[in-house]
C-alpha positions as CSV (number, residue, x, y, z in Angstrom):
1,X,113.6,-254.7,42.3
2,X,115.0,-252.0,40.4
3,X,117.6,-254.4,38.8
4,X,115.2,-256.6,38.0
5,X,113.2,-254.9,36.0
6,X,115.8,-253.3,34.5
7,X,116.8,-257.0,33.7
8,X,113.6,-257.9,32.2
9,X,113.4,-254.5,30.2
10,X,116.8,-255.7,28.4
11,X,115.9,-258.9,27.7
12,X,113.1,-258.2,26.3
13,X,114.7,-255.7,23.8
14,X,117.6,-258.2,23.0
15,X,115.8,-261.0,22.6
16,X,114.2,-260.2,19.0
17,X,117.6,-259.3,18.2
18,X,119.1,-262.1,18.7
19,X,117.0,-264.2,16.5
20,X,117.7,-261.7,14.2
21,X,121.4,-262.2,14.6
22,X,120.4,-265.9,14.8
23,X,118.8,-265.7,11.7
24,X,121.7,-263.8,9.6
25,X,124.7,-266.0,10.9
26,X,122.6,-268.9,9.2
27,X,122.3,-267.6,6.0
28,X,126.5,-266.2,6.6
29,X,127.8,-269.8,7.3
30,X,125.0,-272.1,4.6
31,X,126.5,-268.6,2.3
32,X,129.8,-269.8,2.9
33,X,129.0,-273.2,2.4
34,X,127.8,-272.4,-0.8
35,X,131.1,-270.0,-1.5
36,X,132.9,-273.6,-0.9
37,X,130.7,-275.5,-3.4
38,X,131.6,-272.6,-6.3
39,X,135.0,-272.8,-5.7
40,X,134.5,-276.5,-6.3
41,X,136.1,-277.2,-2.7
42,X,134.8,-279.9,-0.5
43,X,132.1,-278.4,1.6
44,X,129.8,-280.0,4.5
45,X,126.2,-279.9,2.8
46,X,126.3,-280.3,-0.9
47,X,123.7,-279.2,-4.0
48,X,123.9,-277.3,-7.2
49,X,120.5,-275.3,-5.3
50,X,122.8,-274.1,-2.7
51,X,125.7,-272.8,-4.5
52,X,122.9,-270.8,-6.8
53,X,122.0,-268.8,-4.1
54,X,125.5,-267.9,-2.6
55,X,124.8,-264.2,-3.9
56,X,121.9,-263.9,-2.3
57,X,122.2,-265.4,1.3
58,X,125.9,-263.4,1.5
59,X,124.3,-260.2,-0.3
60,X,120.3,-260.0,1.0
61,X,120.6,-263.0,4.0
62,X,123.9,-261.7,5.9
63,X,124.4,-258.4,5.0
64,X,120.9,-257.4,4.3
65,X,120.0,-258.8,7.7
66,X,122.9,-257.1,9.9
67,X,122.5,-254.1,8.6
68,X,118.3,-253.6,8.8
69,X,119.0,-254.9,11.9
70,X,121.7,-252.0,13.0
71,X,118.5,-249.9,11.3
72,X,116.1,-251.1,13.5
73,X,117.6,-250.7,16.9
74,X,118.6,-247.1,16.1
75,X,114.8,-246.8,14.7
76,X,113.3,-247.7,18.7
77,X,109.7,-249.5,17.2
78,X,108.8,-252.6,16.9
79,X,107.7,-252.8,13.7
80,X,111.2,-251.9,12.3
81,X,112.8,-255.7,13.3
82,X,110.1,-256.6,10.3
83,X,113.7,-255.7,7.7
84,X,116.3,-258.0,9.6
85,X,113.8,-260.5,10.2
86,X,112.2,-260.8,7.1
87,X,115.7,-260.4,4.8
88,X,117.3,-263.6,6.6
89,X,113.6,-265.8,6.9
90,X,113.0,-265.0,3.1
91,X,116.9,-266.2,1.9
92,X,116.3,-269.6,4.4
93,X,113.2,-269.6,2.9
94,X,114.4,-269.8,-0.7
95,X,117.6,-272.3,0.9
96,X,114.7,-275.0,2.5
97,X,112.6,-275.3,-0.9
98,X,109.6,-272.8,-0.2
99,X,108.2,-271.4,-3.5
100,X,109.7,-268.9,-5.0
101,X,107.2,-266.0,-4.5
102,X,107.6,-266.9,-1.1
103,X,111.3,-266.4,0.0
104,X,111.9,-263.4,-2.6
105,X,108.3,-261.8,-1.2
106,X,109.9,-261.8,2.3
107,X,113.0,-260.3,0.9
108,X,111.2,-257.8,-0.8
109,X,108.9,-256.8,2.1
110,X,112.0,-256.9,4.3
111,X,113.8,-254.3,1.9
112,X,110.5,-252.4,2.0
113,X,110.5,-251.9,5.7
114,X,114.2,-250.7,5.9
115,X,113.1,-248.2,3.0
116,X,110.1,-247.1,5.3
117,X,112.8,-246.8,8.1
118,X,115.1,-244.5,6.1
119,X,111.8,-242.3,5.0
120,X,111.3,-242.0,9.4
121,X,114.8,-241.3,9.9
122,X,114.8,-238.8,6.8
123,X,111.8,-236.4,8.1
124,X,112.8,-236.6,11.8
125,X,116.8,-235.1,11.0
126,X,117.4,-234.6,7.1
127,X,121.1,-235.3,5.9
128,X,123.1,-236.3,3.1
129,X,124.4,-239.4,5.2
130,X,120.7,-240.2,5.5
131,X,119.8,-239.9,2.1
132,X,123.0,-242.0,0.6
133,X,122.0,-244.6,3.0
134,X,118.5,-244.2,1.4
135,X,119.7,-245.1,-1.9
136,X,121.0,-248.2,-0.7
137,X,118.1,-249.2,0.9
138,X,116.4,-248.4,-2.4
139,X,118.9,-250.1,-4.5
140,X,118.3,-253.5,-2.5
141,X,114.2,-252.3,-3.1
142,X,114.7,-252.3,-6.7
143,X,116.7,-255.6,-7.2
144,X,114.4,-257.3,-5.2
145,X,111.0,-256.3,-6.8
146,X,112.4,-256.9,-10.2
147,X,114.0,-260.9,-8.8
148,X,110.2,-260.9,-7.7
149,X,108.1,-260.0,-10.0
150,X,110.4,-259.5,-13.7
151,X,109.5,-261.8,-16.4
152,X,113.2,-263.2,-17.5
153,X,114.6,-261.3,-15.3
154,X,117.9,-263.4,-14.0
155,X,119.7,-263.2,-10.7
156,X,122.8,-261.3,-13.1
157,X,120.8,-258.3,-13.5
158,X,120.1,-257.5,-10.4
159,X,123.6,-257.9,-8.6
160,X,124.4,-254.3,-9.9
161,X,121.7,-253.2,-7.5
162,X,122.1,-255.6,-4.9
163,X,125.9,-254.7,-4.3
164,X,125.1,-251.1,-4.1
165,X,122.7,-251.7,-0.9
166,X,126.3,-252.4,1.0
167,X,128.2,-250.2,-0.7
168,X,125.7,-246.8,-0.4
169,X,124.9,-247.8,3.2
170,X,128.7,-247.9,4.5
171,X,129.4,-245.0,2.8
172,X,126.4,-243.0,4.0
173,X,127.6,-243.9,7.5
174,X,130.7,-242.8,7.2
175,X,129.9,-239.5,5.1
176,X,127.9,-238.5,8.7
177,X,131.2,-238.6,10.9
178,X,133.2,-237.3,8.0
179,X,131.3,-234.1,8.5
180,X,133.6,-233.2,11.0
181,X,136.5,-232.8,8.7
182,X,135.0,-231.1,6.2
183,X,135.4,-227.8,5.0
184,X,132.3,-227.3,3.0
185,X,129.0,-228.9,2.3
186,X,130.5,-229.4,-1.4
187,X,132.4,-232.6,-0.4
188,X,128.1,-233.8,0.9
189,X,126.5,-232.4,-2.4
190,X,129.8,-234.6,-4.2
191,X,128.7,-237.8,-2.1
192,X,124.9,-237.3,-3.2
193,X,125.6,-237.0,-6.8
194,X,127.8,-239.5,-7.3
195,X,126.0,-241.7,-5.3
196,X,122.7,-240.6,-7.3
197,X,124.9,-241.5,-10.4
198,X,125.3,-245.2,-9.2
199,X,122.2,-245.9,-8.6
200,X,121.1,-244.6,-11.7
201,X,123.8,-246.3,-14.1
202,X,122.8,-249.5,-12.2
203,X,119.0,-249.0,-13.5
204,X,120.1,-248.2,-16.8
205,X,122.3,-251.7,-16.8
206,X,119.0,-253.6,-17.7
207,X,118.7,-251.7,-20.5
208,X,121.8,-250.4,-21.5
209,X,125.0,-252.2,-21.3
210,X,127.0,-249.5,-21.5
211,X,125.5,-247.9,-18.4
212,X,128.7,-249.6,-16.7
213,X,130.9,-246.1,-17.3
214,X,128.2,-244.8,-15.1
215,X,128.5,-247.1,-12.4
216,X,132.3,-247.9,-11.9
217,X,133.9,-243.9,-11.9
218,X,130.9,-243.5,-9.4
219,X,132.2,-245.8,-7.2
220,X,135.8,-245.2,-7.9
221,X,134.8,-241.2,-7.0
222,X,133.2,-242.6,-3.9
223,X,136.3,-244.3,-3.0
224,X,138.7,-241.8,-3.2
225,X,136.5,-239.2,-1.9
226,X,135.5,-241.0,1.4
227,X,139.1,-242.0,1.8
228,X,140.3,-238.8,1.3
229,X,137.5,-236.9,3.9
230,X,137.1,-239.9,6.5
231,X,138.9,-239.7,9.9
232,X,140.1,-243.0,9.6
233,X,143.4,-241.5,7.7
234,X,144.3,-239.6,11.4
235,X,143.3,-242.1,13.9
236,X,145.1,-245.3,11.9
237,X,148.3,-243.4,13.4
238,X,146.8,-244.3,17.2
239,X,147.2,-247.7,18.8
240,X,145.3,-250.5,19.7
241,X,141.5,-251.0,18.8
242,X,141.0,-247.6,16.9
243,X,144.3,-248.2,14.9
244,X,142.6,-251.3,13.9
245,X,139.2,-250.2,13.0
246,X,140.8,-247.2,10.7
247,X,143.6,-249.7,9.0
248,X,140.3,-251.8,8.4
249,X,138.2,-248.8,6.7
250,X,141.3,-247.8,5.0
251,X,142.0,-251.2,3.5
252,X,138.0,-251.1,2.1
253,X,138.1,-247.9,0.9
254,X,141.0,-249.4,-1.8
255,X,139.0,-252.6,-2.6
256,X,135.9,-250.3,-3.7
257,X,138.6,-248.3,-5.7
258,X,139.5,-251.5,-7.5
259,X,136.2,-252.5,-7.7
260,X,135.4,-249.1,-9.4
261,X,138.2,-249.6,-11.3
262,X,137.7,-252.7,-12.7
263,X,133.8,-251.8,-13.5
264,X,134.4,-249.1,-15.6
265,X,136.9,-251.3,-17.8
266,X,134.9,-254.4,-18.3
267,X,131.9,-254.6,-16.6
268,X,130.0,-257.2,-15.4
269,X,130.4,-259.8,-18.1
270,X,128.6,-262.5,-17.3
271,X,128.1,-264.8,-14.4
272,X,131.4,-266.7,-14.6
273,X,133.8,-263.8,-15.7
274,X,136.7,-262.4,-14.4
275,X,135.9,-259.2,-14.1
276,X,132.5,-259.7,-12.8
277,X,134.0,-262.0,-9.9
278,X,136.6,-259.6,-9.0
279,X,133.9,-256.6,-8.8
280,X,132.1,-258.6,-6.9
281,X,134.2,-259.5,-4.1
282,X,136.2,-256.2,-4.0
283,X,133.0,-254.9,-2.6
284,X,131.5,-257.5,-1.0
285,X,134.8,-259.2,1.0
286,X,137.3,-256.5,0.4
287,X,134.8,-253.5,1.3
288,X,131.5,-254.7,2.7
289,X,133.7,-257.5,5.5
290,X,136.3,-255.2,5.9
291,X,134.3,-252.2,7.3
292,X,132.4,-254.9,9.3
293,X,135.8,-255.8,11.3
294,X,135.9,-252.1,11.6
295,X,132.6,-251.3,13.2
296,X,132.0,-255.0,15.3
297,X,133.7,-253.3,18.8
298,X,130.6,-250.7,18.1
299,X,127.8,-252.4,16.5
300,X,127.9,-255.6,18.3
301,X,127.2,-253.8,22.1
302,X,124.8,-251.4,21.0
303,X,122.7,-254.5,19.4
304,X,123.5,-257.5,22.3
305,X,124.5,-255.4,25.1
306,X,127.9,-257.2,25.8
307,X,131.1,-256.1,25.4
308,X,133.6,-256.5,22.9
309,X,137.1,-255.4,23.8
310,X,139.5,-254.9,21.5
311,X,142.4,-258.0,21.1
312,X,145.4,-258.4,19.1
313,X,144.2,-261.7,17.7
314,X,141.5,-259.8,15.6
315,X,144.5,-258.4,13.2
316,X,144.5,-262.0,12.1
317,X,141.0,-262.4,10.5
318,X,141.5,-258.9,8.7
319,X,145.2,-260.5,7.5
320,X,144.0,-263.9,5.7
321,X,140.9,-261.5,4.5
322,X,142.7,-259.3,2.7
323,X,145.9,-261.8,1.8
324,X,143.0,-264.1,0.3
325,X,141.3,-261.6,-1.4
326,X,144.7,-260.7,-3.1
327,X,145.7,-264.4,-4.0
328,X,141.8,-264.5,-5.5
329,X,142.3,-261.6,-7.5
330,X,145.8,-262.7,-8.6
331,X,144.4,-266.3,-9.9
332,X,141.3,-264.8,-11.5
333,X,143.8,-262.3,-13.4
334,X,146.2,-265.2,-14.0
335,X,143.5,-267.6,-15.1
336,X,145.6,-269.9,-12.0
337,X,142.7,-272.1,-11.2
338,X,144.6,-273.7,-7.6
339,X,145.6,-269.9,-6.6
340,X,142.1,-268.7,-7.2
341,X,140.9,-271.7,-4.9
342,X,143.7,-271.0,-2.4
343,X,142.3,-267.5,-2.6
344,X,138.6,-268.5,-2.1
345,X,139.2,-270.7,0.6
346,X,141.4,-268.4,2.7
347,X,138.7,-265.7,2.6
348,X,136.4,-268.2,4.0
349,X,138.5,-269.0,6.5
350,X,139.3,-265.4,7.8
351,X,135.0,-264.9,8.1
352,X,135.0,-268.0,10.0
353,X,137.6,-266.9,12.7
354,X,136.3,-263.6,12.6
355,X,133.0,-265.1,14.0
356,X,134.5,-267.6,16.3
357,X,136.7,-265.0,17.5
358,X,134.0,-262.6,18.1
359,X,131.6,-264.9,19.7
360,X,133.9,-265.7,21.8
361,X,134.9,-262.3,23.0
362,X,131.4,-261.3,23.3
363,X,131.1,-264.5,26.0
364,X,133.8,-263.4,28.0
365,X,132.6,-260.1,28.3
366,X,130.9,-258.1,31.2
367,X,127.3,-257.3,30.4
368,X,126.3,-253.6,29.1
369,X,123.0,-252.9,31.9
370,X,123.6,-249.2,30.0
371,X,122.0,-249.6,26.4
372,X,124.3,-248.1,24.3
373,X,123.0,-245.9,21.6
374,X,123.4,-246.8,17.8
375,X,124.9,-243.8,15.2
376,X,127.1,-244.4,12.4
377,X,128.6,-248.0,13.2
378,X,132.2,-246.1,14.1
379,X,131.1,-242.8,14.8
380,X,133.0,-243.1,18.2
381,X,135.4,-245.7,16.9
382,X,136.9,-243.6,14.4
383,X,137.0,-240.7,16.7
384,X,139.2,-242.0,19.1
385,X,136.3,-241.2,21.7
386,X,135.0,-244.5,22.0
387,X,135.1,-246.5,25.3
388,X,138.2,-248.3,26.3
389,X,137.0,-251.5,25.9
390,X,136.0,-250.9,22.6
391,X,139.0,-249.7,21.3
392,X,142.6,-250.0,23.4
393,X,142.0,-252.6,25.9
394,X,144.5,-255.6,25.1
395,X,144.2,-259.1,26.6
């Protein structure tokens, strides 16, 4: 009896995320359907609407959803699955024809709810961590009221904002288990500012261009800071599954460099220029996806309950990830049209075998009956402490 109900409690508590989940690897594989239609490579549905709204069901629909949702298990109420549900259901939304104020009004009262979350999390245990993460969530706020509701406001003008919601999110998570090696708050009040500054130059973008010399040394300073502090320098010496979560953090942590980088020269000029597609994708693919291979052996059992150990085959989704964002980069740079579609293409690919791979893994695993408390996505991972399926089991 007592397994029983134990049964029944967990299913009860995975079942609304599952939809969730549901929900976000929809807009993640029509997202990279669309990805296929920009790069003007055959894809299996087809439409100029589709490909339009590749920013925002990668950007607001995937990541928006998987990380609300990460929000709203750690959060323990109800009302909290409102953000993952509402981020993915408003993108879909948008992707099946639904007015408008419709799809970007779910988006925007998703965005809301994870805001309200942060505010909850914020007077319960104040923290830098939690108020970088905060920023984010206000970031993806922001961009969203203003797609709402901004007369001539284009979807251009609110990417700054958007790509922040990843970007400040990550790096709040991170700054909370890079506490450990720090030897001063300094290194937090460093984090806050700089942070603070990105946001900031990101508002400022809608009304002053120039803004941009705000925006990219904030994120290049974020970069080289969290590299510098996070435990993921130490623990990429190890072996097995934590070896591959830090040589994963590690390899973001250069892509927001570039991205930085790369914003603070040019900009974002325009929805077909380089510079803005290679800012873009440094963040989104070579940060956001990277730190995503990182913290999947953590996230993905706190969220379903299942396991997922550790294998050697998942080095080859982070390889053709980071090999296509390069030959991407390369063409883009080169103005190589074939390399930047090679590129393109190969980036699909890895997301796609990451996900096959994963679901797979996750199949074959034992059942969790323990429900496994969600922190920073690789707060154990990082640390070397976390469990051994997680991080050196090998098939």
């Amino acid at each position: 009896m007592e397994t029983d109900r134990l049964s029944r409690a967990l299913t009860s508590r995975v079942a609304p995320r599952l939809v969730a989940l549901a929900l976000g690897a929809a807009c993640i594989l029509m997202g990279l359907n669309a990805a296929l239609l920009r790069l003007n490579l055959p894809a299996p549905v087809n439409g100029a609407e589709l490909a339009a709204l590749h920013g925002p069901l990668m950007l607001v629909g995937f990541l928006g959803t998987v990380i609300a949702l990460e929000r709203a298990v750690a959060a323990r109420t109800p009302w909290a699955f409102l953000a993952p549900l509402g981020s993915a259901a408003g993108c879909l939304a948008l992707l099946a024809g639904a007015p408008d104020v419709v799809g970007r009004g779910l988006m925007t009262g998703a965005a809301g709810v994870l805001c309200a979350i942060y505010l909850r999390v914020h007077r319960r245990a104040p923290s830098a961590a939690v108020d970088v993460e905060a920023m984010g969530g206000a970031a993806l706020l922001l961009g969203d009221v203003l797609w709402l509701g901004g007369r001539g406001m284009e979807m251009e003008d609110v990417v700054p904002l958007w790509l922040l919601f990843p970007t400040l999110t990550i790096i709040g998570e991170r700054l909370e288990l890079a506490r450990i090696a720090f030897l001063d708050e300094m290194v937090e009040t460093v984090v806050e500012a700089l942070s603070g500054a990105a946001v900031l130059g990101a508002c400022l973008l809608l009304i002053a261009p120039g803004s941009h010399l705000m925006v990219g040394p904030a994120l290049l300073g974020l970069a080289v800071v969290m590299a510098y502090y996070d435990v993921a320098r130490r623990t990429v010496r190890l072996r097995g599954g934590v070896r591959f979560m830090a040589a994963s953090m590690l390899a973001g942590y250069v892509w927001l460099a570039l991205a930085g980088a790369v914003w603070s020269l040019w900009g974002l000029q325009g929805l077909n220029g380089a510079a803005y597609e290679i800012v873009i994708h440094c963040i989104t693919v070579g940060f956001a996806f990277s730190m995503i291979l990182a913290h999947a052996p953590v996230i993905i059992p706190a969220i379903v309950h299942r396991a997922l150990p550790y294998h050697r085959l998942m080095w080859l989704p982070y390889v053709l990830l980071h090999a296509g964002l390069v030959v991407r980069v390369v063409g883009l740079l080169a103005e190589a049209s074939a390399v930047w579609k090679v590129g393109g293409a190969v980036g699909v690919a890895a997301i796609l075998v990451f996900m096959v791979l994963t679901l797979g893994r996750v199949l074959t695993s034992g059942s969790i009956r323990k429900p496994v408390r969600v922190g920073p996505p690789a707060a154990a991972a990082a640390s070397g402490s976390t469990t051994s399926q997680a991080t050196g089991g090998r098939a």
